[in-house]
C-alpha positions as a Markdown table, in Angstrom:
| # | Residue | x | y | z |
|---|---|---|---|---|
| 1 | Unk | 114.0 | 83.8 | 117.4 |
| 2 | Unk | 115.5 | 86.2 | 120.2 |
| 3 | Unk | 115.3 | 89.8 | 118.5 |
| 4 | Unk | 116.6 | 92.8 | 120.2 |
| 5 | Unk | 115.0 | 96.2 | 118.9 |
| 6 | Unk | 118.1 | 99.0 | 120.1 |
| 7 | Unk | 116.8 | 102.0 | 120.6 |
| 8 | Unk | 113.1 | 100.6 | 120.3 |
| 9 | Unk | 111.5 | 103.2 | 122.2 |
| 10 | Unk | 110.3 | 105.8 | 119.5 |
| 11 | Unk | 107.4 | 105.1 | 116.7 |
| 12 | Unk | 109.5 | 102.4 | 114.2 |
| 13 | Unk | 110.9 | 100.7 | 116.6 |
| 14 | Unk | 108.4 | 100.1 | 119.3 |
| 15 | Unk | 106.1 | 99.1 | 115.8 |
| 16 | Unk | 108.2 | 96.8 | 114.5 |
| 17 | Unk | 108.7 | 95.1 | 118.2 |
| 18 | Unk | 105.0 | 95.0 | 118.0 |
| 19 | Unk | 105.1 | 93.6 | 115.0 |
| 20 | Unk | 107.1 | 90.9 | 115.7 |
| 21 | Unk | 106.0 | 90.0 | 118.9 |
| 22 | Unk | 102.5 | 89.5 | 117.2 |
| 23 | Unk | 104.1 | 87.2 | 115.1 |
| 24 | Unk | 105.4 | 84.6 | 117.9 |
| 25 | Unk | 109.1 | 86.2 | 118.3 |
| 26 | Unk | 110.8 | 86.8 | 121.7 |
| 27 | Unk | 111.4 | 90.4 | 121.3 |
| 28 | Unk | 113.9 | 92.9 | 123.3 |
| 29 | Unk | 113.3 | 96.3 | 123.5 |
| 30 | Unk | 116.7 | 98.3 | 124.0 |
| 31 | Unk | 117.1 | 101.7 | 125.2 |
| 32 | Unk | 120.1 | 103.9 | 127.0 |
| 33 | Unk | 118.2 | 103.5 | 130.3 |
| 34 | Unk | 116.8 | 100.3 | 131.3 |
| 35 | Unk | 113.5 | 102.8 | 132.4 |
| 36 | Unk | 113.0 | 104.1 | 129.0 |
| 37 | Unk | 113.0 | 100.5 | 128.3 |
| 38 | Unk | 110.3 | 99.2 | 130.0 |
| 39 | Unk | 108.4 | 102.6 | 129.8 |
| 40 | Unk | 107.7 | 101.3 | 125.6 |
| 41 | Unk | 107.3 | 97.6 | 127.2 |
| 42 | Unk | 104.7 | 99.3 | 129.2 |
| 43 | Unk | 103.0 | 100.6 | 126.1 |
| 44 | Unk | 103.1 | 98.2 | 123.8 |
| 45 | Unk | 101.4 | 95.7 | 127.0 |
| 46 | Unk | 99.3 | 98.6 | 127.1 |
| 47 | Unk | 98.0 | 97.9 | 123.1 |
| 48 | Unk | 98.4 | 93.9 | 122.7 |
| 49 | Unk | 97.5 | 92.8 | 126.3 |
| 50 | Unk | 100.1 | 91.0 | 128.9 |
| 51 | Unk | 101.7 | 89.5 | 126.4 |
| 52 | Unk | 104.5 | 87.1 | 127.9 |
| 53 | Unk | 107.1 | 87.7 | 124.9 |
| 54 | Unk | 108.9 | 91.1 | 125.3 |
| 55 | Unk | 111.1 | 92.3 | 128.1 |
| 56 | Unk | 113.2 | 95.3 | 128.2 |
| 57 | Unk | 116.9 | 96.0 | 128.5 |
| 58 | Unk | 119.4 | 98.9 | 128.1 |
| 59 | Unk | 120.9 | 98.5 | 124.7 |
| 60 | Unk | 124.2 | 96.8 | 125.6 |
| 61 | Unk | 122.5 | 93.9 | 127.2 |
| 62 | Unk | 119.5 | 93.6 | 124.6 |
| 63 | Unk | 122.5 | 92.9 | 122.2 |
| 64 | Unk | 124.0 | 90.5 | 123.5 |
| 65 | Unk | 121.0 | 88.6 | 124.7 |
| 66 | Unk | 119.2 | 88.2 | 121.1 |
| 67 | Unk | 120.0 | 86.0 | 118.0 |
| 68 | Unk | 119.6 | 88.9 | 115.7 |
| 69 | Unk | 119.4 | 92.9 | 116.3 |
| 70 | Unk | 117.0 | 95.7 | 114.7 |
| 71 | Unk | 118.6 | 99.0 | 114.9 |
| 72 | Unk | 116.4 | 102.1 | 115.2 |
| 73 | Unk | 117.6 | 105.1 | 116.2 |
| 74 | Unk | 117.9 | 108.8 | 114.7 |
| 75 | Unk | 121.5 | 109.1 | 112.6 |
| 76 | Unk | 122.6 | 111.5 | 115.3 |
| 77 | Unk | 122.6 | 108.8 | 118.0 |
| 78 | Unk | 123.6 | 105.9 | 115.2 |
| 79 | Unk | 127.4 | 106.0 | 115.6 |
| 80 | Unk | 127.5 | 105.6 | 119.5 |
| 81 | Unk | 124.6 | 103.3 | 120.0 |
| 82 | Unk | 126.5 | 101.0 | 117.7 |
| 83 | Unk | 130.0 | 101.3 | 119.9 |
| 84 | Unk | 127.9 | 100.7 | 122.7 |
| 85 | Unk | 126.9 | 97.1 | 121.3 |
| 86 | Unk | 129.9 | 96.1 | 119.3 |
| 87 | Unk | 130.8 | 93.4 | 121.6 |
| 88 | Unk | 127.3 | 91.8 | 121.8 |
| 89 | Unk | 126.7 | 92.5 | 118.3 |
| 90 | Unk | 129.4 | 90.2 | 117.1 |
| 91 | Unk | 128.8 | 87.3 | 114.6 |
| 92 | Unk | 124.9 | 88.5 | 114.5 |
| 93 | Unk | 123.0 | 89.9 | 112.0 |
| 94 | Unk | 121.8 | 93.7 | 112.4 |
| 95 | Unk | 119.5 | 95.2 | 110.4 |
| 96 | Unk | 119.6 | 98.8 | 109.7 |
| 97 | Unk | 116.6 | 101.2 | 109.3 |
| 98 | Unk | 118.5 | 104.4 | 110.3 |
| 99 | Unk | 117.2 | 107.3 | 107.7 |
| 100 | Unk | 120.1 | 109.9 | 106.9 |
| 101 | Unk | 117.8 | 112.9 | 107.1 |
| 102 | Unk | 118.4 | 116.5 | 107.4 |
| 103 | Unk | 116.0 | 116.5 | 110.6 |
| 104 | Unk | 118.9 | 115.1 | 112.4 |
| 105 | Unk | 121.3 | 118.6 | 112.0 |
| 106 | Unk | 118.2 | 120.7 | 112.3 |
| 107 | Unk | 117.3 | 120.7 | 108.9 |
| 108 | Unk | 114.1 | 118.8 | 106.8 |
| 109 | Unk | 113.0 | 115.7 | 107.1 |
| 110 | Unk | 112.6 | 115.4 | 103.7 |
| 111 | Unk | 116.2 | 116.0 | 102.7 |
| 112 | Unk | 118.7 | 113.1 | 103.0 |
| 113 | Unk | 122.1 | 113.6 | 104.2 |
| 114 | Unk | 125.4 | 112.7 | 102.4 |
| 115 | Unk | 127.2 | 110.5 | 104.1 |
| 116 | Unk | 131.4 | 109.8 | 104.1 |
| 117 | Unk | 130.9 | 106.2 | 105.0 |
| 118 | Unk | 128.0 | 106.4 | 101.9 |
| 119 | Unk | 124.5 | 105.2 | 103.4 |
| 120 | Unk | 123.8 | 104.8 | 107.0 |
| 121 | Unk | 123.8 | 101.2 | 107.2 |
| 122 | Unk | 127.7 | 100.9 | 105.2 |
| 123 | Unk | 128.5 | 103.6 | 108.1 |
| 124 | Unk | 127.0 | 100.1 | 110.6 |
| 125 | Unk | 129.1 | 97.7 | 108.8 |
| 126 | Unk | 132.4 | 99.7 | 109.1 |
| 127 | Unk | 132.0 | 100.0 | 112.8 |
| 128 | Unk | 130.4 | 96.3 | 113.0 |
| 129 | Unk | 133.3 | 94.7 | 111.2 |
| 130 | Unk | 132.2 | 90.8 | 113.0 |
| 131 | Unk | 128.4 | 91.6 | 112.4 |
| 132 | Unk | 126.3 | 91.1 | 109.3 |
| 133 | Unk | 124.4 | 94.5 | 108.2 |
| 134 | Unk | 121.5 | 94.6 | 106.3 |
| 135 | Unk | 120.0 | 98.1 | 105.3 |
| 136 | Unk | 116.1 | 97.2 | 106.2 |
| 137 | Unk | 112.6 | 98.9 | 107.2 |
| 138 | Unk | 113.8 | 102.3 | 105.7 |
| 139 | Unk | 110.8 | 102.5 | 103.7 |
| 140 | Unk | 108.0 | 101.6 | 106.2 |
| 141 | Unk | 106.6 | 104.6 | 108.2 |
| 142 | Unk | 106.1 | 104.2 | 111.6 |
| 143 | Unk | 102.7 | 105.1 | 111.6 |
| 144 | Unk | 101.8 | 101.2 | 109.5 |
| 145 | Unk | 104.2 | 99.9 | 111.7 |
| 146 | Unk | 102.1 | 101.2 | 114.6 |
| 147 | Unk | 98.4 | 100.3 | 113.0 |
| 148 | Unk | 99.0 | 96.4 | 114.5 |
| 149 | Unk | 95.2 | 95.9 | 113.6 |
| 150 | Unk | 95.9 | 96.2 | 109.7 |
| 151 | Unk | 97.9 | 94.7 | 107.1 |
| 152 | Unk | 100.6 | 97.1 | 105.8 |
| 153 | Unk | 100.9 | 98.5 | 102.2 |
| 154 | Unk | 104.0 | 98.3 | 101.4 |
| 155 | Unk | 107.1 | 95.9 | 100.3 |
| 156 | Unk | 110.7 | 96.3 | 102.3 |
| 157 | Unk | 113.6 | 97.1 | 100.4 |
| 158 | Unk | 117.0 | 95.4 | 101.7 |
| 159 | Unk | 120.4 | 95.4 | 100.9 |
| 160 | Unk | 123.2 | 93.1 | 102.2 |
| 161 | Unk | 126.6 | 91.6 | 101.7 |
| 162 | Unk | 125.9 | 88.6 | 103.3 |
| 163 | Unk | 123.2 | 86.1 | 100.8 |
| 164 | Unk | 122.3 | 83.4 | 103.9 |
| 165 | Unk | 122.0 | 86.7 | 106.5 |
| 166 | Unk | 119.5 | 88.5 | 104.2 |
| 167 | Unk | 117.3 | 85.5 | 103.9 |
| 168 | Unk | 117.0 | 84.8 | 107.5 |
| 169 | Unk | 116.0 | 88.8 | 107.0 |
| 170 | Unk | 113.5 | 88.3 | 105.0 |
| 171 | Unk | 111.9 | 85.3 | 106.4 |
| 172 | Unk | 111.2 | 87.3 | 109.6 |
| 173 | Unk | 110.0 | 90.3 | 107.9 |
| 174 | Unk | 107.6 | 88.8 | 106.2 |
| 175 | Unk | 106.2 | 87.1 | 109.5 |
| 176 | Unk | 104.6 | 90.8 | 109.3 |
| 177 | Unk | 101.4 | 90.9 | 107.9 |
| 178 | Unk | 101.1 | 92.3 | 104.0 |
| 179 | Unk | 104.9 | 93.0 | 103.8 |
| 180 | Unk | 107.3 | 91.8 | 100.4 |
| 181 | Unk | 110.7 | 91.9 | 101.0 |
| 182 | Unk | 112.9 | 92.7 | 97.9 |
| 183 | Unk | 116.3 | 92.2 | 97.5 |
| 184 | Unk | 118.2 | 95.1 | 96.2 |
| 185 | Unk | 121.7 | 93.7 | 96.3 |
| 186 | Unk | 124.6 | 94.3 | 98.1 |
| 187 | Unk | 124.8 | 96.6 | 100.5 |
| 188 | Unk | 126.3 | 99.5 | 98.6 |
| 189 | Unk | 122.4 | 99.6 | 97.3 |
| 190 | Unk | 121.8 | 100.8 | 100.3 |
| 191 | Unk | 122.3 | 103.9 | 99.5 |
| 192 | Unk | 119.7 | 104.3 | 97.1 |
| 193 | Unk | 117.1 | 102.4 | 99.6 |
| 194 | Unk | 117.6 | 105.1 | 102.3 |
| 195 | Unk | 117.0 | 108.2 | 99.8 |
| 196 | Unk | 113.7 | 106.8 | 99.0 |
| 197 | Unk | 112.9 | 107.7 | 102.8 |
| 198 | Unk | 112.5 | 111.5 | 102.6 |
| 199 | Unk | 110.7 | 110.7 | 99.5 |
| 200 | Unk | 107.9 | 109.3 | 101.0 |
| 201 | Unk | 107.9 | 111.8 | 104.1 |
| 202 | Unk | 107.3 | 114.4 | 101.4 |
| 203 | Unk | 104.7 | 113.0 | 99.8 |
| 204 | Unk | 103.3 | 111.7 | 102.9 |
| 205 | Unk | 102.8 | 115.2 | 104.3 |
| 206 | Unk | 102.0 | 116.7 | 100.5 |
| 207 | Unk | 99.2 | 114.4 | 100.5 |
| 208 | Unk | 98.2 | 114.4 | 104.5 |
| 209 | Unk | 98.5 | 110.8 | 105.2 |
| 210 | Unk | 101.3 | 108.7 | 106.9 |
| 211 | Unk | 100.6 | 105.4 | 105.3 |
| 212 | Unk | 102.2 | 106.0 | 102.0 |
| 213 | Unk | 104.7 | 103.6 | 100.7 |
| 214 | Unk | 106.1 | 101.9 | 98.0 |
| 215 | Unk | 105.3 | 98.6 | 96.0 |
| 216 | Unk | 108.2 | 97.2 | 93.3 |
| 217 | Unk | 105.4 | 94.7 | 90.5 |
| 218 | Unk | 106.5 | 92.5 | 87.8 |
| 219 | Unk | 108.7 | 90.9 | 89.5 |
| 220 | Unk | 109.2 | 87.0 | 89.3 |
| 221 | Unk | 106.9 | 85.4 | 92.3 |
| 222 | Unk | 109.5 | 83.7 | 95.0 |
């Protein structure tokens, strides 16, 4: 599968496009600037090799290249990275991992932000009205993404209106080495999915590591 990463230039993104091109996927990284593109194409050839399966592309063209989209930018840039897309975007899934955090209005990053639309990834599917969101990765910190050597830790939560869209989801996550997805429901769950994020920050940074996540057990095996 064609994946585009948009705005895969910071830590999550540029881990989970190194995630996924481990695991066999064609993978786009998007950025505003086609140089900031291949400047994280550069780095993560840098760590895995000359690996043939990533390319970069400014975020508009990423989009409408790939089969399915990974959005990962800070909630300040979220609203006009996703109206720069909209057209490529349509009929495609896109799964959200924007964290509503106070960090993005100058505040803590380990106080969420209250959202009009509700979470982040409903303030996605308002704007996408022809795409299908799915709030994922919220929960993974970019430092496991980044440790490609190592399973990681920790299961992904996702929400979703769409059943056949979050299954394609999930099958891809779990290309990723140690990762569970769990389905939380539809995608007004989502808003209970991204407050977990400043959660784990805190206790991340209260206990000096950045590899702390979470794990939902007694669950049914799939």
């Amino acid at each position: 599968m064609k994946i585009a990463i948009i705005g895969g230039t910071g830590g999550q993104g540029l881990g989970i496009a190194i995630r996924f091109v481990q695991a066999g996927e064609d993978v786009i990284i998007g950025s505003r600037t086609i140089e900031k593109a291949q400047a994280a194409v550069d780095k993560l050839k840098g760590l895995l090799g000359d690996v043939a399966n990533v390319k970069a592309a400014e975020n508009a063209d990423a989009a409408a290249e790939a089969e399915l989209l990974v959005l990962t930018v800070p909630l300040a840039a979220q609203k006009s990275t996703l109206l720069s897309i909209k057209e490529g975007a349509k009929g495609k899934i896109l799964m959200d991992a924007t964290g509503p955090l106070e960090s993005a209005i100058g505040g803590s990053p380990i106080e969420y932000v209250a959202l009009w639309d509700g979470a982040a990834a409903e303030r996605s599917a308002k704007i996408l009205k022809d795409s299908n969101v799915i709030c994922a990765f919220n929960n993974i910190s970019s430092a496991a993404l980044m440790n490609f050597k190592e399973p990681i830790d920790c299961d992904c939560l996702i929400s979703g209106d769409d059943a056949n869209s979050k299954i394609v989801a999930a099958e891809l996550i779990e290309k990723i080495p140690g990762v569970n997805v769990i389905d939380c429901g539809p995608l007004e769950r989502a808003k209970i999915i991204e407050k977990i994020t400043p959660l784990l920050i805190g206790l991340n940074i209260r206990n000096k590591t950045q590899f702390g996540g979470i794990r939902i057990t007694g669950l049914p095996a799939k």
